[in-house]
C-alpha positions in Angstrom: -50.5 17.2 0.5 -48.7 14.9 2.4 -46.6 11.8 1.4 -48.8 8.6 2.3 -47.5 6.1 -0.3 -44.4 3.1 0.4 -42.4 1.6 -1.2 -43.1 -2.3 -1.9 -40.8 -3.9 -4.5 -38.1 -3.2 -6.6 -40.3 -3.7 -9.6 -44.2 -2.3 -8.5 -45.4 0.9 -7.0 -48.0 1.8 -4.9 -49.0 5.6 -5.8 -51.4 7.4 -4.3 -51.3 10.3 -6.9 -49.4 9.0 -9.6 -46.0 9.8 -8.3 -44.4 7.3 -5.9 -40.9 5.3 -5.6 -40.5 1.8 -5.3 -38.2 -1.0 -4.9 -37.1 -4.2 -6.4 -37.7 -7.5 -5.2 -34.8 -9.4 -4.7 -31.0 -9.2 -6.1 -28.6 -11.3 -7.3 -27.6 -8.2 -8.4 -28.5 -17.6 -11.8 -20.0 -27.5 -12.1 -18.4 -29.4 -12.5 -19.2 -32.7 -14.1 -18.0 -34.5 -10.9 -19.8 -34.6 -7.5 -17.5 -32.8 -4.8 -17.8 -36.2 -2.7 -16.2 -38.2 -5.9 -13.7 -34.8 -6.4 -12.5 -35.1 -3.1 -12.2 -39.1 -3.1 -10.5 -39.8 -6.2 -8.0 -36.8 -5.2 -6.9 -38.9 -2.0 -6.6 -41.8 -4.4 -4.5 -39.9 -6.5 -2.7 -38.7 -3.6 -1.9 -42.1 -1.7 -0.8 -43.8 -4.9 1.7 -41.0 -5.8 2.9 -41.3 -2.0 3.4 -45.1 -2.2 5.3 -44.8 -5.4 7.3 -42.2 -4.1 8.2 -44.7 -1.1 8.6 -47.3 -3.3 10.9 -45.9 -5.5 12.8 -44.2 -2.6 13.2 -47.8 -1.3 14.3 -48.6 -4.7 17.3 -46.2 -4.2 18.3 -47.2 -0.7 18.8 -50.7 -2.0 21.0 -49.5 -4.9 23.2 -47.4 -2.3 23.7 -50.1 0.1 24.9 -52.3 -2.5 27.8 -50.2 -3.8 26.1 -48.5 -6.7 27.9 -45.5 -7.8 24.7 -43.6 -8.7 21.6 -42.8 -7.1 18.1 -42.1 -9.1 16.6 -38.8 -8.0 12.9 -38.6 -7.9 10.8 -36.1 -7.8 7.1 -35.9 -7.2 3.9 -33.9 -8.8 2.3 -31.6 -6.4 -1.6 -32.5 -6.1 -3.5 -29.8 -8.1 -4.7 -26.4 -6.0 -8.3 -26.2 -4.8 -10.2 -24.2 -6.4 -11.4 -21.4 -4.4 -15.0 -20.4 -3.4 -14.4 -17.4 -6.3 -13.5 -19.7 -9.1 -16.0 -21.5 -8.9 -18.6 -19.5 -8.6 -16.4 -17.6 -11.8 -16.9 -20.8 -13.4 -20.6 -21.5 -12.8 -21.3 -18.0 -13.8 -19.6 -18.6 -17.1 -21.6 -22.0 -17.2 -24.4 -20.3 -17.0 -23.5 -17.5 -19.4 -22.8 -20.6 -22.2 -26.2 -21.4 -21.2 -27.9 -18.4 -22.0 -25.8 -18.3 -25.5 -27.0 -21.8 -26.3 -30.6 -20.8 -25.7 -30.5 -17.4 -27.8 -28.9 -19.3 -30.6 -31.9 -21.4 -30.4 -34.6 -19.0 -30.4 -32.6 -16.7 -33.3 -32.4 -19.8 -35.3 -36.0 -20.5 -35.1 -36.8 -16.6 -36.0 -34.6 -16.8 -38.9 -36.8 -20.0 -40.1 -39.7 -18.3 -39.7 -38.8 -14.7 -41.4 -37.0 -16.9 -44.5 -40.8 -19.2 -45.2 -42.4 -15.9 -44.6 -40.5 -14.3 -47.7 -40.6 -16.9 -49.5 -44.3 -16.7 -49.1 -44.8 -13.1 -50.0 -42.4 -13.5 -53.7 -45.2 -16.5 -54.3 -47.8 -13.7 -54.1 -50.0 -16.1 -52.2 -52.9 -14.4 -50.1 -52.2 -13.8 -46.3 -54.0 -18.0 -45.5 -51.9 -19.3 -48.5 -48.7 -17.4 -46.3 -49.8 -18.8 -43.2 -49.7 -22.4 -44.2 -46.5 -21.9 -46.1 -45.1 -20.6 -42.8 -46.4 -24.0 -41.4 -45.2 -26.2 -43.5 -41.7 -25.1 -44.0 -41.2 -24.7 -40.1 -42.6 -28.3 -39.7 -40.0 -29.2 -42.7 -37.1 -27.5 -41.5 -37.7 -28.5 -38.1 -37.0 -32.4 -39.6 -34.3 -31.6 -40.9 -32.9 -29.8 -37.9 -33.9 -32.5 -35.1 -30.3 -34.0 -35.0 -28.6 -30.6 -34.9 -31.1 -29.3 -32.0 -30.6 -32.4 -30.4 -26.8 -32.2 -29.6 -27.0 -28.0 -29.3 -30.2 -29.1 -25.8 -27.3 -31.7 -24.6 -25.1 -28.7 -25.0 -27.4 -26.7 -22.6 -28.0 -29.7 -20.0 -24.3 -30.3 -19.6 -23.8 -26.4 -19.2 -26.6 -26.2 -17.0 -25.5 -28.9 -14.6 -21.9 -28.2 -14.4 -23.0 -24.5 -13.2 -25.7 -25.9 -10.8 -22.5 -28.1 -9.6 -20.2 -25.7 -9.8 -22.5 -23.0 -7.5 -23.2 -26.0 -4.5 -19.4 -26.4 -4.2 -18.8 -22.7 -3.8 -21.9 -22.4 -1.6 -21.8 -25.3 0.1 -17.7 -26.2 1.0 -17.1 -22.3 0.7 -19.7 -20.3 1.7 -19.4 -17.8 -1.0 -22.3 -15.3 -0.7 -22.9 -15.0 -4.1 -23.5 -18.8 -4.9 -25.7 -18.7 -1.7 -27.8 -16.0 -3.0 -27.9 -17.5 -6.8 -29.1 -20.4 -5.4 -31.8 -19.0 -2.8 -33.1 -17.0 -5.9 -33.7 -20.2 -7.9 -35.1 -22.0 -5.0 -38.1 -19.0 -5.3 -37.9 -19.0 -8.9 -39.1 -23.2 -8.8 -41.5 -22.4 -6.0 -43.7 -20.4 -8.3 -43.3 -22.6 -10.9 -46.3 -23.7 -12.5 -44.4 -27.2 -12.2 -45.4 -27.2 -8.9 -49.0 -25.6 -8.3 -50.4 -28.7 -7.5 -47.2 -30.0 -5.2 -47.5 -27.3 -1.7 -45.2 -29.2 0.3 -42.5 -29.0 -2.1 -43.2 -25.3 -2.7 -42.6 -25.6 1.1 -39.4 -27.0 0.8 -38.3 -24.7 -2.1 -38.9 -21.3 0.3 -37.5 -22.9 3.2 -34.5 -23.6 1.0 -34.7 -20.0 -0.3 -34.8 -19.0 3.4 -31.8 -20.5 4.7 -29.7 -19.7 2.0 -30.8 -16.1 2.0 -29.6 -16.2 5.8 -26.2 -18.2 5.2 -25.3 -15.5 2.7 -26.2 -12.8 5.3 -24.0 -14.5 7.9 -21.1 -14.9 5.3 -21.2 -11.2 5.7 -23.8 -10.2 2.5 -26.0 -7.3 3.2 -28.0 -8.8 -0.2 -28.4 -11.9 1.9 -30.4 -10.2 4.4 -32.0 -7.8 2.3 -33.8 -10.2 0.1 -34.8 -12.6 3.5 -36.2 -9.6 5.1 -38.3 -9.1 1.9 -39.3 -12.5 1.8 -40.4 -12.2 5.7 -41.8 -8.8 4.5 -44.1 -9.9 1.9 -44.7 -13.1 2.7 -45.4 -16.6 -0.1 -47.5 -16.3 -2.1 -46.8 -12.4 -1.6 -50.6 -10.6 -1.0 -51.3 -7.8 -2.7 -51.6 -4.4 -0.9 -54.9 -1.8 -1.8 -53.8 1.2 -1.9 -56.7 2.4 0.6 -55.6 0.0 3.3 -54.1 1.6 6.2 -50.1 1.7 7.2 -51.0 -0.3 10.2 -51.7 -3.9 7.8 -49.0 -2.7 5.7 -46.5 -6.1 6.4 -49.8 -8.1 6.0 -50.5 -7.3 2.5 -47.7 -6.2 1.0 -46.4 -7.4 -2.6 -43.5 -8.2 -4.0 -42.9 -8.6 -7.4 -46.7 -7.7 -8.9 -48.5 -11.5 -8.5 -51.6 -11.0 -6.0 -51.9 -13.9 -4.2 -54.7 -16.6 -5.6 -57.3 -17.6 -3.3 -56.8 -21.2 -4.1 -53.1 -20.9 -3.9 -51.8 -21.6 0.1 -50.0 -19.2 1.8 -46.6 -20.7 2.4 -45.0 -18.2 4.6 -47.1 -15.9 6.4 -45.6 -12.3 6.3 -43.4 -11.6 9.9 -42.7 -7.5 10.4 -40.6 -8.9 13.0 -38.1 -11.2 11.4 -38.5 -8.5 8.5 -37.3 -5.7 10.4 -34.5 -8.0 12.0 -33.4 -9.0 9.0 -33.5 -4.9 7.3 -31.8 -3.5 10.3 -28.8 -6.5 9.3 -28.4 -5.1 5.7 -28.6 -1.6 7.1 -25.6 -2.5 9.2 -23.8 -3.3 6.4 -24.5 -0.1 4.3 -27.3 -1.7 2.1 -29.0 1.7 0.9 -32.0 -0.2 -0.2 -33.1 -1.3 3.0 -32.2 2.2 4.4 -34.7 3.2 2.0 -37.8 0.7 2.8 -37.6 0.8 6.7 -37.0 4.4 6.6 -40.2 5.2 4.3 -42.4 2.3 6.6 -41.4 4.0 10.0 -42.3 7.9 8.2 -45.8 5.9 7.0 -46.2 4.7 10.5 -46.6 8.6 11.8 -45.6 9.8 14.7 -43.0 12.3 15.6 -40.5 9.8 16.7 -41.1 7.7 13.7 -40.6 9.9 11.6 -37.4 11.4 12.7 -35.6 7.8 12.9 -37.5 7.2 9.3 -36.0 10.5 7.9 -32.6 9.7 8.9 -32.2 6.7 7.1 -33.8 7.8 4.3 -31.5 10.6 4.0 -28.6 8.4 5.0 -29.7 6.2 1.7 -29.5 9.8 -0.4 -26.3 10.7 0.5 -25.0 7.2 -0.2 -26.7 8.2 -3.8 -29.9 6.1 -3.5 -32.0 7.6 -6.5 -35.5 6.2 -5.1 -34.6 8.5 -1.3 -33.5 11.2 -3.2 -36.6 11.3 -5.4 -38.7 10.7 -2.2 -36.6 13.3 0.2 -37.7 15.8 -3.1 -41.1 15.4 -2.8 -41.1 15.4 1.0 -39.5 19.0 0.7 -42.0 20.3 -1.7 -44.9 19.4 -0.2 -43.2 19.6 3.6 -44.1 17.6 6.7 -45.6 19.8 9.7 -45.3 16.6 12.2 -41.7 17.7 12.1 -42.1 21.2 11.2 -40.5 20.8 7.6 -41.9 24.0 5.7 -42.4 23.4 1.8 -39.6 24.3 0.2 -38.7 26.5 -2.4 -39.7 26.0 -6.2 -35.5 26.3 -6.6 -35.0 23.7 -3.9 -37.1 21.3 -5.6 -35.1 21.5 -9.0 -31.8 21.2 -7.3 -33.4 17.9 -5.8 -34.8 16.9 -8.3 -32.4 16.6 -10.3 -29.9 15.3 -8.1 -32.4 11.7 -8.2 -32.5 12.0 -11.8 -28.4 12.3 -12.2 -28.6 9.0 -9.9 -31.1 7.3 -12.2 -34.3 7.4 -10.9 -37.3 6.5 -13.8 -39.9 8.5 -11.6 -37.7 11.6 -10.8 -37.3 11.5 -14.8 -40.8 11.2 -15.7 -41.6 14.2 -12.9 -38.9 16.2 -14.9 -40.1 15.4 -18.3 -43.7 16.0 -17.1 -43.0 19.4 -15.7 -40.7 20.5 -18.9 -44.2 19.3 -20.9 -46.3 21.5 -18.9 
C-alpha cells in the first residue's frame, strides 16, 4: 500500500500501520555574578583611574628631569583584562549549568540513599511491611532535621550556579549573538510557557513564546540552521501544539499537527495559531543551510500533499536528507521502494533492495528501521 503517514516531532509518530518515522521537536542539540551594564562600567572606572595615574606619575617624572635629577622612574602600566568572547561564555554558562545538574543529582542520590538505609534497617527489625513503612517515615523526617543546614548551603550552591549561567548565556546572546546561547535561551522561554507556573497567567505564556520566537529567529540570522528549524516547528505546530488524528486529511495537516505529544486542552488558549507559511519560510532557511531534518519534514509533507510535482520536489529532498545520512529518510526512502509509488512510476522493489536499505537506516541509527529488522528476523 502506499505511504500516507508524516512525520510530526522528533519525539511522536503518527503511523498508519504501525511503521512510520518521526521527528523531534526542537534542539539545542539549557554568568556571571555581575550584570554586563556594571561589567562594562566598573571596567571604564578601572580604566580611567589607571590612565590618570599613569599621567600623573608621567608628570611626576617630567618634574624630576627638569630639575636635574640624574634618574628617571620608568612606569609601566597593566593592560585592561581581554573580553571574553561570545564562546567563553557561553563555555562558561554551559559549565554553570553542568555544576547545576551535579548539585541537583547529588541531592536526589542523597535522598535515595536515606531512604534505602531506614528501609534496611526496617527489614533486620523484622517489622511487618506497615511497621517498615512508618520506620521509612520517621527516619526520613529525622534525617531530614539533621540535614536542613547542609541542604540549605548545597540549594544556595544551585541558585548561584543557576544565575551565573542564566548571566552568563544573555551576555553571549545578547552582546554577541552566539547562536547557541540564543537557542538555549529560546528553548527555556517554551520550557516556562508550559509551565504549570503559569496556566493561569496567558499573557505571560504570551510573552514567553514571543520571546522563544525571536530568539529562535536571531539564532537563524546569526547563521544557525537549528535557529530556523525549531521556529519553523513552532510556526508548524502551533502553542498549545493540537494534536493530529490520524484519519484527518493531508490538506489540515499544519492545523493540527503536534509537537512533542501534549494535545491541546480545550480550556487552555491557543497562543500562536499554527502558520504553514512562516513554517515553510522558516524550513526552506534551515534547508539552505544543510539542516537534514527539515529536508526530511518538508520533503515527506510535499509527497503527503500528492501530486506529481509534489512529489518529485518532496523526493528530492528527502533523498538529499539520506545521502547526508539522515536515518529517519533512509528508513522512509526503504519503505517507499518496497511498497513503490505509481504517481511517479517507482515499481516495488526487490526483497534484496529492501535489505540493502534497510539496513543502511539502521547503520545510521534509526529505532524504527531496527524494530522493522528485528521484527522480520522474529518472523
Amino acid at each position: 500500500s502506499k505511504l500516507d503517514w508524516v512525520p510530526v516531532s522528533r519525539q511522536q509518530f503518527i503511523r498508519p500501520s504501525s511503521l512510520g518515522q518521526g521527528l523531534p521537536w526542537t534542539r539545542t542539540i539549557a554568568s556571571s555574578s555581575s550584570h554586563p551594564a556594571r561589567y562594562q562600567y566598573k571596567s571604564m572606572c578601572n580604566y580611567l583611574t589607571r590612565n590618570y595615574s599613569h599621567s600623573q606619575t608621567l608628570s611626576m617624572s617630567t618634574n624630576q628631569s627638569t630639575t636635574g635629577s640624574d634618574s628617571t622612574t620608568a612606569t609601566t602600566t597593566s593592560t585592561p583584562p581581554p573580553i571574553p568572547t561570545g564562546e567563553e561564555l557561553y563555555q562558561q554558562a554551559m559549565q554553570a549549568m553542568e555544576s547545576v545538574k551535579i548539585l541537583r543529582q547529588q541531592k536526589e542520590e542523597e535522598r535515595s540513599a536515606k531512604m534505602y538505609e531506614a528501609w534496611e534497617k526496617a527489614k533486620n527489625a523484622d517489622k511487618s511491611p506497615k511497621d517498615q513503612g512508618i520506620k521509612v517515615i520517621k527516619t526520613l523526617a529525622k534525617e531530614t532535621r539533621k540535614e536542613i543546614d547542609h541542604q540549605h548551603h548545597q540549594d544556595n550552591q544551585e541558585k548561584q550556579s543557576y544565575h551565573r549561567a542564566m548571566d552568563l548565556l544573555e551576555q553571549a546572546a545578547f552582546q554577541h549573538d552566539h547562536p547557541m546561547a540564543l537557542i538555549q535561551l529560546g528553548n527555556m522561554a517554551l520550557e516556562r510557557a508550559g509551565s504549570t507556573d503559569l496556566l493561569e497567567f496567558p499573557d505571560q505564556r504570551k510573552a514567553e513564546i514571543q520571546r522563544a520566537i525571536l530568539l529562535f529567529q536571531k539564532a537563524g540570522l546569526a547563521g544557525s540552521r537549528v535557529g530556523w528549524y525549531n521556529l519553523g516547528h513552532l510556526y508548524w505546530t502551533g502553542y498549545p501544539a493540537i494534536q493530529l488524528d490520524d484519519d484527518n486529511d493531508h490538506d489540515h495537516y499544519h492545523d493540527n499537527d503536534n509537537d512533542h505529544g501534549a494535545q491541546s486542552s480545550p480550556q487552555q488558549e491557543q497562543i500562536l495559531q499554527p502558520d504553514l507559511h512562516e513554517a515553510m519560510d522558516a524550513f526552506g532557511k534551515a534547508i539552505d543551510l544543510g539542516d537534514t531534518d527539515a529536508m526530511y519534514l518538508v520533503g515527506v509533507h510535499r509527497m503527503t500533499a500528492g501530486g506529481r510535482e509534489n512529489i518529485h520536489s518532496g523526493l528530492k529532498l528527502v533523498e538529499r536528507a539520506g545521502n547526508e545520512g539522515h536515518g529517519g529518510a533512509l528508513y522512509y526512502l526503504a519503505l517507499l521502494h518496497l511498497n513503490g509509488e505509481p504517481t511517479i512510476g517507482l515499481e516495488p522493489c526487490s526483497e534484496l533492495d529492501f535489505v540493502q536499505r534497510l539496513d543502511r537506516a539502521v547503520d545510521a541509527g534509526n529505532v524504527d528501521a531496527m524494530f522493522t529488522r528485528g521484527h522480520s528476523y522474529y518472523h
